[in-house]
N, C-alpha and C positions, 0 to 999 in steps of 0.2 A: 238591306238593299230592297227598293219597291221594284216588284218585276208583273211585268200580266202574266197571269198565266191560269190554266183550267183547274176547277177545287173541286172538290166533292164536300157540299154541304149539306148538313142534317139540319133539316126546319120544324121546330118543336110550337107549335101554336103561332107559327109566324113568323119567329124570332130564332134565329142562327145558335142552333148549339155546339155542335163540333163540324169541323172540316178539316180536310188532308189534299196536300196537294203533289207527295210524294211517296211513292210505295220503293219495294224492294221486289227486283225484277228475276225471272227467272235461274239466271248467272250470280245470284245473291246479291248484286248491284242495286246503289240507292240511287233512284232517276226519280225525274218529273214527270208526274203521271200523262198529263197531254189526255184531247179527249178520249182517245181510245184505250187509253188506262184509268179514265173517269168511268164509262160507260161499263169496262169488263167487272170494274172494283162493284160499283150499281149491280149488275146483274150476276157476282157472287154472293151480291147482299142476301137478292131476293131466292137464290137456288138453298140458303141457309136459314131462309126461314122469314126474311123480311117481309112486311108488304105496308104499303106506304097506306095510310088509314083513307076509308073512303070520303071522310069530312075535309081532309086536305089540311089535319092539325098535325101530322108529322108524314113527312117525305126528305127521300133523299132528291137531290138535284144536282146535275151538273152545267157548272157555267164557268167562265171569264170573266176574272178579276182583278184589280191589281190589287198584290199582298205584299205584307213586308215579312223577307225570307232570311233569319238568320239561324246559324249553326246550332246545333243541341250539344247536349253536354258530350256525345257521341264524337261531334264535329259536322255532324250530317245537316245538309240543308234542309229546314222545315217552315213552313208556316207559321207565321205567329199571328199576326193580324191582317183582318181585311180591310182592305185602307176606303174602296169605294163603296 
């Protein structure tokens, strides 16, 4: 299923190398991150140690995209690809 929704993408020289667009929520629950579980996941990065290079050849970013979201081998909905 293609749905918009907020990812958290990792840009390695420019080019998309991992993103996640659902975590697991306080209550052990798998939800969709939405910006404010973009931004908190971003700023756990950086309290453990990330920091996005000052040449701008890796960073993390959050945006709006549409993806195509199907079940894991779990059953849980994940990202698979970024359609746009």
């Amino acid at each position: 299923m293609v749905v918009s929704m907020f990812v958290l993408l990792l840009f390695v020289n420019g080019d998309i190398k991992e993103f996640m667009g659902h975590h697991e929520n306080d209550k052990g629950q798998w939800v969709e991150m939405g910006m404010s579980g973009c931004l908190g996941m971003k700023r756990t990065l950086k309290r453990n140690g990330w920091r996005d290079s000052n040449s701008g050849k890796t960073r993390f970013v959050c945006e709006k995209h549409k993806v195509l979201v199907k079940n894991n081998y779990k059953g849980l909905p994940t990202v698979v690809r970024i359609v746009d």
